[in-house]
C-alpha beads as a LAMMPS data file, in Angstrom:
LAMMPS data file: protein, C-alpha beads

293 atoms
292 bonds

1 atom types
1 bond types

-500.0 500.0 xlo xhi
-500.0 500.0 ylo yhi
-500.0 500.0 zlo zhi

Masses

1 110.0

Atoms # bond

1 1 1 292.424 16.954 -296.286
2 1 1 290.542 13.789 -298.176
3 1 1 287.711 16.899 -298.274
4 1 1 289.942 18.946 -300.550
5 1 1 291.464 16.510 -302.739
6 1 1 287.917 15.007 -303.443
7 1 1 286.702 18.731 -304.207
8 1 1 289.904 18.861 -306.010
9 1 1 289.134 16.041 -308.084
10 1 1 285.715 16.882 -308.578
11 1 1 286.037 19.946 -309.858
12 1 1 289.052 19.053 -311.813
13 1 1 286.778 17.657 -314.549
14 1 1 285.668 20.911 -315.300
15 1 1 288.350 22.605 -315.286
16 1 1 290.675 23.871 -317.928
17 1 1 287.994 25.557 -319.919
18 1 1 290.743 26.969 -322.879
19 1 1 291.243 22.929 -323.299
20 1 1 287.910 22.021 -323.761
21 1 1 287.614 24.616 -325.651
22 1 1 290.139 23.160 -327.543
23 1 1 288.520 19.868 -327.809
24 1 1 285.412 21.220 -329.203
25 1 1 287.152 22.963 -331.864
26 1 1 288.147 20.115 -333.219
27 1 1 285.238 18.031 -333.175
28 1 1 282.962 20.393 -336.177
29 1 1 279.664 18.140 -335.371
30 1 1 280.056 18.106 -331.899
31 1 1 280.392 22.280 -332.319
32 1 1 277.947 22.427 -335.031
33 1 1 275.322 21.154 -332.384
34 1 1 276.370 23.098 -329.287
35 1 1 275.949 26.404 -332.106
36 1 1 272.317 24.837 -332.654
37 1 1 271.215 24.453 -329.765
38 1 1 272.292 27.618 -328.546
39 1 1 270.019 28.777 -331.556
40 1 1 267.391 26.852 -330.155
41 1 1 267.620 28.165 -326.652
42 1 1 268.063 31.692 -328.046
43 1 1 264.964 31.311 -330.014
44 1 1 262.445 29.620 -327.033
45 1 1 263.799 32.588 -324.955
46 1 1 262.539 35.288 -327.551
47 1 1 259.900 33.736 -329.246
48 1 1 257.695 36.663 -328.974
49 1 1 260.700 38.775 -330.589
50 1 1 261.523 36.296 -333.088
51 1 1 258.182 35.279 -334.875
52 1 1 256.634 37.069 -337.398
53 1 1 252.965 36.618 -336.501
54 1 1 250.596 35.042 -333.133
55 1 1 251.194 31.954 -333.461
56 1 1 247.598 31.809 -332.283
57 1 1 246.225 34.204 -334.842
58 1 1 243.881 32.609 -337.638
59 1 1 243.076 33.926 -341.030
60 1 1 241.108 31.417 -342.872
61 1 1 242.073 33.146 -345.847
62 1 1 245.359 32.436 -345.359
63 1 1 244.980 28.690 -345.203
64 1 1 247.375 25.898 -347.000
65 1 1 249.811 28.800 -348.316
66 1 1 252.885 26.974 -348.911
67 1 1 256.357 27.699 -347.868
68 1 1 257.626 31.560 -348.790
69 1 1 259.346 34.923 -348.120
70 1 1 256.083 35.996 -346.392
71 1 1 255.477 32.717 -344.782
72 1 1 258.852 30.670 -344.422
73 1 1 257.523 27.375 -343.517
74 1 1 253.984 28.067 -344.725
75 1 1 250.496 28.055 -343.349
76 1 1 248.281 25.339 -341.658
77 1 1 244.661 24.759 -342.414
78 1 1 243.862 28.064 -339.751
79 1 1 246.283 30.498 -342.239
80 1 1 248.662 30.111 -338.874
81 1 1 252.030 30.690 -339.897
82 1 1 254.044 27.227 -338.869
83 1 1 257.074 29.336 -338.764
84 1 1 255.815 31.583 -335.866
85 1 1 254.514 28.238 -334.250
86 1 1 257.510 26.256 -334.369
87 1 1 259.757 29.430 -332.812
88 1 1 256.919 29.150 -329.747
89 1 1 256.927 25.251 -329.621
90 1 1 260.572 25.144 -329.338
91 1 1 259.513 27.075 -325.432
92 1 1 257.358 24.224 -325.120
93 1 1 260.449 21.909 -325.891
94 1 1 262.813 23.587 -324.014
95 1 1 260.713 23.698 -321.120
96 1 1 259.959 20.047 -321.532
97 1 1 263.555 19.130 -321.448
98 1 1 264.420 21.105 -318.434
99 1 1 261.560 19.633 -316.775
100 1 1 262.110 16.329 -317.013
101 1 1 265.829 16.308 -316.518
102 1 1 265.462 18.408 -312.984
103 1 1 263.267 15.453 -312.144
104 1 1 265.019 12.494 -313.226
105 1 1 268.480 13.539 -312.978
106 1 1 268.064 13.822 -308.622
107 1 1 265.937 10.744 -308.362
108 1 1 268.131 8.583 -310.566
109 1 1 271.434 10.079 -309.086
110 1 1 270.206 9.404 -305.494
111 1 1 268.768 5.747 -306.209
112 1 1 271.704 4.789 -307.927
113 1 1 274.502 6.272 -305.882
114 1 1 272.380 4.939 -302.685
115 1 1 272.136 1.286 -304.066
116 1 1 275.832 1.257 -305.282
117 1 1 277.259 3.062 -301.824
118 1 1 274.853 1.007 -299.404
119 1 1 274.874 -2.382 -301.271
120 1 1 273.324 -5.738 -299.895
121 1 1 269.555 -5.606 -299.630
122 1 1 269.317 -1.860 -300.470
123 1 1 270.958 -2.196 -303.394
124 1 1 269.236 -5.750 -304.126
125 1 1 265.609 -4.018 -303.803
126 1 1 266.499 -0.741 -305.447
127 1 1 267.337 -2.132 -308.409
128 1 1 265.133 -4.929 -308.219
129 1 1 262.474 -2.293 -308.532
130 1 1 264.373 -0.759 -311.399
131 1 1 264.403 -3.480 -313.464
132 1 1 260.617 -3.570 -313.115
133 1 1 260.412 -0.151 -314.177
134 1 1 262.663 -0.842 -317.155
135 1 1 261.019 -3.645 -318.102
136 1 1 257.864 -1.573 -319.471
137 1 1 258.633 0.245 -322.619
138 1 1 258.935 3.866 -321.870
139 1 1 256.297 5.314 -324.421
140 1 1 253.866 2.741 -323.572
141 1 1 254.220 3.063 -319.661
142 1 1 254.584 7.197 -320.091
143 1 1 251.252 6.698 -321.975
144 1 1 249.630 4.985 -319.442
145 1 1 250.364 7.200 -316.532
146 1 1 248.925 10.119 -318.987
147 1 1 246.017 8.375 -319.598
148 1 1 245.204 7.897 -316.112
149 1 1 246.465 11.534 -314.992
150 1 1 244.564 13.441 -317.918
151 1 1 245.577 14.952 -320.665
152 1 1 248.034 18.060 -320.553
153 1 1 251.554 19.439 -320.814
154 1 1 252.339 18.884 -317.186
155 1 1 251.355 15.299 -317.294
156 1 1 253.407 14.523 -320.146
157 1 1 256.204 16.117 -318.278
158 1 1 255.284 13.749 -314.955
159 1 1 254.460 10.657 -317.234
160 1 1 258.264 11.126 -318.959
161 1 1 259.777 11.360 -315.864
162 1 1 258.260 8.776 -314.020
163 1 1 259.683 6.518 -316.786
164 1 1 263.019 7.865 -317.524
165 1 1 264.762 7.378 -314.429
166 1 1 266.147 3.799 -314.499
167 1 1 269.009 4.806 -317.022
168 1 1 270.330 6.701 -314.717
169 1 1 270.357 4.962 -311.739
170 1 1 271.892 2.415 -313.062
171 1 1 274.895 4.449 -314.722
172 1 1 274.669 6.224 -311.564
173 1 1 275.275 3.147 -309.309
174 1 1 277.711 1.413 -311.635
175 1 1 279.752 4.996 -311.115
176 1 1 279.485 4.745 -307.613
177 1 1 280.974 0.764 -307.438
178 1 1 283.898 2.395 -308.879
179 1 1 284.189 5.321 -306.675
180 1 1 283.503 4.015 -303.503
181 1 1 286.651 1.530 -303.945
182 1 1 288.933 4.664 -304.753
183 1 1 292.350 6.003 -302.330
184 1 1 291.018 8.875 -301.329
185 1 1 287.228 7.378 -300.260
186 1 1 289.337 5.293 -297.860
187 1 1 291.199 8.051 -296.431
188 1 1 287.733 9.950 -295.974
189 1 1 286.858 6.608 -294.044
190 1 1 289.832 6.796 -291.677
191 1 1 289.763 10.042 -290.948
192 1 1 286.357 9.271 -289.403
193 1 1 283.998 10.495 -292.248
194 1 1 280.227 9.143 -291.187
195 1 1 278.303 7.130 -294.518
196 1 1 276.274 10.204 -295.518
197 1 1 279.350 12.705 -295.619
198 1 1 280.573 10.375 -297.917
199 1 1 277.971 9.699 -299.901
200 1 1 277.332 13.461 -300.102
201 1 1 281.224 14.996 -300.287
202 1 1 282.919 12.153 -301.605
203 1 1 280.592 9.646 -303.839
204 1 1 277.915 11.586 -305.280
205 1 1 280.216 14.344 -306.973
206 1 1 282.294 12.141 -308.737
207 1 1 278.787 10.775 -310.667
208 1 1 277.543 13.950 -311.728
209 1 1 279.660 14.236 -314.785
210 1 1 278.705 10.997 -316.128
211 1 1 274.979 11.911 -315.456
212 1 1 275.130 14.591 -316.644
213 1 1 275.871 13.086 -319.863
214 1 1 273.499 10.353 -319.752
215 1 1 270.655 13.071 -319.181
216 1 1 271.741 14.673 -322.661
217 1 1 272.121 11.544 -324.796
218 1 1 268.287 10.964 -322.874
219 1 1 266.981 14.334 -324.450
220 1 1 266.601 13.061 -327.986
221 1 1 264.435 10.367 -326.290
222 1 1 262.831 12.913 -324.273
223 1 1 261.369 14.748 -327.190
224 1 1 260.915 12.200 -328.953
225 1 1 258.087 10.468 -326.286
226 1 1 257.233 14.200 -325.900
227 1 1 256.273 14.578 -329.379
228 1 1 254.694 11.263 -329.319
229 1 1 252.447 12.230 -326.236
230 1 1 251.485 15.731 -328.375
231 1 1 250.687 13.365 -331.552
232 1 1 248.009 11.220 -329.642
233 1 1 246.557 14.076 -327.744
234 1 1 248.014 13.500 -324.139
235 1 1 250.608 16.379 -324.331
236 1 1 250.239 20.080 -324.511
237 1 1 246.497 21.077 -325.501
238 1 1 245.378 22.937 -328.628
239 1 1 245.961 25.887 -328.928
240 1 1 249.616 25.169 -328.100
241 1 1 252.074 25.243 -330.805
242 1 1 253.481 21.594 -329.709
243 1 1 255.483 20.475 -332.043
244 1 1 253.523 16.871 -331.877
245 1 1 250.155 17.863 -331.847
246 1 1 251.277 20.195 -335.120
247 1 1 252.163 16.725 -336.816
248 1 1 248.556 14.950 -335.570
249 1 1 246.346 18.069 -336.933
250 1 1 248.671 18.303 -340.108
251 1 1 248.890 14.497 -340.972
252 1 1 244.891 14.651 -342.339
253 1 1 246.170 17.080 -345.238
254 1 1 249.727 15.435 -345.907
255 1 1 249.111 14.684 -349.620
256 1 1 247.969 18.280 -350.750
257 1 1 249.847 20.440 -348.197
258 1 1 252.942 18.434 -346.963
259 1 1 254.152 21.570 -345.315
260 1 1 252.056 21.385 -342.368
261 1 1 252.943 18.231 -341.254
262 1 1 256.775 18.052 -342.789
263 1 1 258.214 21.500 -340.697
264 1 1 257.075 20.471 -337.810
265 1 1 258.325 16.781 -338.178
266 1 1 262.015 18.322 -339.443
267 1 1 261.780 20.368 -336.083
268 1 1 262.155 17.569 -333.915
269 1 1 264.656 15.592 -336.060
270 1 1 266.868 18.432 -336.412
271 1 1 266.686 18.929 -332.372
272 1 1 267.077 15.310 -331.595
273 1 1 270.196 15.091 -333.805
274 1 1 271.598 18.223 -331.999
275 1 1 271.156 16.540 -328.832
276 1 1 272.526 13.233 -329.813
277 1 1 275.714 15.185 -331.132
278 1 1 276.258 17.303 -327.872
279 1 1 276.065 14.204 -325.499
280 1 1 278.722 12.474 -327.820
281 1 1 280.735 15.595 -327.671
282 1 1 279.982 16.018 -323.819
283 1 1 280.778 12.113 -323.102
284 1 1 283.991 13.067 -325.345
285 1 1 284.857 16.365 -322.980
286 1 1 283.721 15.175 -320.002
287 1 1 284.568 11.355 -319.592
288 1 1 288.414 10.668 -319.815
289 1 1 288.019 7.089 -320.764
290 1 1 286.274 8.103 -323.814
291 1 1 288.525 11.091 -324.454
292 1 1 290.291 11.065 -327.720
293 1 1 293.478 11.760 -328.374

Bonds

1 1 1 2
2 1 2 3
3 1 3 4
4 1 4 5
5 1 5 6
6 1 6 7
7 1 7 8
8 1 8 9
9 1 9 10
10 1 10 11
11 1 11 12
12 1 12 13
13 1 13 14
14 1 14 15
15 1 15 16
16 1 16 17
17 1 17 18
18 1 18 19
19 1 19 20
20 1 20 21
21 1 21 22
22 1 22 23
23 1 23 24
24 1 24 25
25 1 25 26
26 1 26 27
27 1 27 28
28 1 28 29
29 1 29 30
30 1 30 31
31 1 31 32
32 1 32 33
33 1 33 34
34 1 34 35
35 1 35 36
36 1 36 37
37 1 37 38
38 1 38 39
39 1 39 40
40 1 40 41
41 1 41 42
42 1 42 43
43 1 43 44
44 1 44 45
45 1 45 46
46 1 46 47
47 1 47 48
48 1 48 49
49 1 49 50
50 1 50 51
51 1 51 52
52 1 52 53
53 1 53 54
54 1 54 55
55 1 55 56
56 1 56 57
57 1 57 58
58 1 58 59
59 1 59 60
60 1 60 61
61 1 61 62
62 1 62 63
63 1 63 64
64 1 64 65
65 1 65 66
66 1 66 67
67 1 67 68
68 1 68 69
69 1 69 70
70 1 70 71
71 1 71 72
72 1 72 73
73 1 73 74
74 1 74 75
75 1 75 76
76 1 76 77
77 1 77 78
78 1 78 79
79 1 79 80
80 1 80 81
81 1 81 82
82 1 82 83
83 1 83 84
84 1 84 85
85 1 85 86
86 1 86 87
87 1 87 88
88 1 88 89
89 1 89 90
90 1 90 91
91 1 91 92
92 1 92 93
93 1 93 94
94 1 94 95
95 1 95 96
96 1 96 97
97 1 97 98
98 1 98 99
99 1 99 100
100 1 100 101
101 1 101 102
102 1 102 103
103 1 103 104
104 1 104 105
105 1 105 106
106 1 106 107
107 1 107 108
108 1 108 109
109 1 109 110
110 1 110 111
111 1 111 112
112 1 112 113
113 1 113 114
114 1 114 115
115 1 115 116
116 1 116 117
117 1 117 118
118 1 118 119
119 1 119 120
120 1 120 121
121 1 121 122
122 1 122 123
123 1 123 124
124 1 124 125
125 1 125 126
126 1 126 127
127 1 127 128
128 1 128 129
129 1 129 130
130 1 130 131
131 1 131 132
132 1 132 133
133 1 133 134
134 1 134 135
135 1 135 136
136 1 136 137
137 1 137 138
138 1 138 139
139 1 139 140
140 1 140 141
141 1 141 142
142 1 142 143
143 1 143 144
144 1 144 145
145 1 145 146
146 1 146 147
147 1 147 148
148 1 148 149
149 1 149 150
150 1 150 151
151 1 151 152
152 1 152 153
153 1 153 154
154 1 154 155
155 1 155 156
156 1 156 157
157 1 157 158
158 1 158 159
159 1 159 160
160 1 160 161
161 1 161 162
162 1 162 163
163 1 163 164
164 1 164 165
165 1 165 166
166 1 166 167
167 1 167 168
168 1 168 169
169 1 169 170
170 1 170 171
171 1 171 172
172 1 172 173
173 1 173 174
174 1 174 175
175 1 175 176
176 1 176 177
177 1 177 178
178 1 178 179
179 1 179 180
180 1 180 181
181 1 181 182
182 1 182 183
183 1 183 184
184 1 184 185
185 1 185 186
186 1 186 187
187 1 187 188
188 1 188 189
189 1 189 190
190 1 190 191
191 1 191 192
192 1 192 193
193 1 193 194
194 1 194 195
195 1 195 196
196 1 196 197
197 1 197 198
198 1 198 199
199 1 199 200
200 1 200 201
201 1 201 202
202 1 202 203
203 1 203 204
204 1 204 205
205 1 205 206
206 1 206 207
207 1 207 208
208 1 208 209
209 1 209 210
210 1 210 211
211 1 211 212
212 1 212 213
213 1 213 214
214 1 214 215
215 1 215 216
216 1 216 217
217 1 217 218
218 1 218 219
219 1 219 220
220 1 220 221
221 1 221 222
222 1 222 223
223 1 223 224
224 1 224 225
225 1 225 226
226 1 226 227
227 1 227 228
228 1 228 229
229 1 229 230
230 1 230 231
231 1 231 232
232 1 232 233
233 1 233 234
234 1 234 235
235 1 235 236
236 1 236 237
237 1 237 238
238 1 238 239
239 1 239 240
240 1 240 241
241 1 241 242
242 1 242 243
243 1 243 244
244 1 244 245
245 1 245 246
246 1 246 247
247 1 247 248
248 1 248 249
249 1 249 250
250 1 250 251
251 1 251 252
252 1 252 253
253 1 253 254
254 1 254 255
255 1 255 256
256 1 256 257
257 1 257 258
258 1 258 259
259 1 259 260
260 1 260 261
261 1 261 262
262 1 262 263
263 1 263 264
264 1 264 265
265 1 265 266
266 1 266 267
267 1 267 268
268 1 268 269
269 1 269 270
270 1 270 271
271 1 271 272
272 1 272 273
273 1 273 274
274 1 274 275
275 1 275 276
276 1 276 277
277 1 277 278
278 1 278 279
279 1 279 280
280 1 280 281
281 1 281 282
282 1 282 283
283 1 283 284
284 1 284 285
285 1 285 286
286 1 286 287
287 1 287 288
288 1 288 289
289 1 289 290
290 1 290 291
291 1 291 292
292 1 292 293
């Protein structure tokens, strides 16, 4: 019985779908960038529908043409069309994103709900350690661990994640202080429930929603050390279309041709912002204590 009603209660956060639904429909930011990024998915899933030209193609005669029906966001000093290149980088992106949240969101779920659950020494060295960790800015360490693990998109993905963590765990374990104290965790104890059922059945469930948040507000972050990797040459290699490494190679010609290095640049505010406003909206949805009325 404590199984079911902590299922129940679990799963109760997500349900109702017509009221969330609801919810959303009043919030016109927080729907404006759920309708974005849905654009943004839809275009890193057909990318090689959706652009006009190879984003790899060159035609030096086609250099520096600026922004236009033919080419919407111009071209870069190759005659690439930075339209067709942003449509691909936003794969690269996407695929970032995903990447680093499958990573961090288990390992900071598990360290935190462990060091919350266990408590005493555990939790005293687990966090411990993540203070360390969060102690290092996160660009600076994630550039570090690139430089020593070469250059490439799947460093930059392992270099993220290795620093992005300790958020997580700590919203993680600072959920599970509260959970662990509730009714129904005590029932689960009585009726004879071993440490890792609970942890498992009982704790761990009831901290996904909050994580789950945390990991989206972290994705404006995420591409934004992402971008910063690309930019100094530790992300994805040229000829990639990475958003960042469009910036670095465009910067040199900012004066003449701002095109090259502005589109790009808007790219990643734009997609930061959406993120920003769907983990507000999410944290809104999701989160009863910072529900509105």
């Amino acid at each position: 019985m404590p199984q079911r009603k902590s299922a129940a209660r679990a799963g109760g956060v997500f349900a109702g779908l017509p009221g969330i639904w609801a919810k959303l429909s009043r919030e016109p930011l927080g729907l404006a960038g759920f309708i974005i990024l849905f654009i943004l998915v839809f275009c890193a899933l057909f990318a090689p529908w959706l652009a006009p030209f190879d984003p790899a193609a060159q035609n030096l005669k086609a250099a520096f043409l600026p922004p236009s029906l033919a080419h919407l966001a111009g071209t870069d000093e190759f005659g690439r069309d930075i339209f067709s290149r942003l449509v691909f980088g936003a794969r690269i992106t996407i695929a970032t994103i995903l990447a680093v949240s499958l990573i961090v969101g288990p390992i900071g779920l598990i360290i935190g709900v462990v060091s919350g659950f266990v408590g005493g020494r555990t939790d005293t060295v687990l966090m411990r350690f993540t203070d360390i960790v969060l102690s290092f800015p996160s660009l600076i360490l994630a550039l570090a661990f690139a430089a020593a693990l070469g250059a490439g998109l799947e460093t930059a993905i392992v270099a993220i994640s290795l620093t992005s963590w300790p958020p997580i765990a700590r919203l993680a374990r600072a959920e599970a202080l509260i959970v662990r104290h509730t009714d129904y965790v005590a029932a689960a104890r009585l009726y004879g429930a071993s440490p890792l059922r609970l942890l498992l059945l009982y704790i761990a469930p009831m901290c996904i929603p909050s994580v789950i948040v945390r990991l989206t507000l972290n994705m404006a972050g995420i591409i934004l050390t992402a971008a910063a990797l690309g930019f100094l040459g530790l992300g994805a290699q040229p000829p990639a279309p990475e958003w960042g490494a469009m910036i670095s190679s465009g910067r040199k010609f900012m004066l003449d041709h701002w095109w090259v290095a502005v589109m790009p640049g808007i790219a990643i505010l734009v997609t930061s912002l959406v993120f920003n406003l769907v983990g507000d909206t999410l944290r809104d949805l999701l989160d009863p204590r910072h529900g509105r009325s």
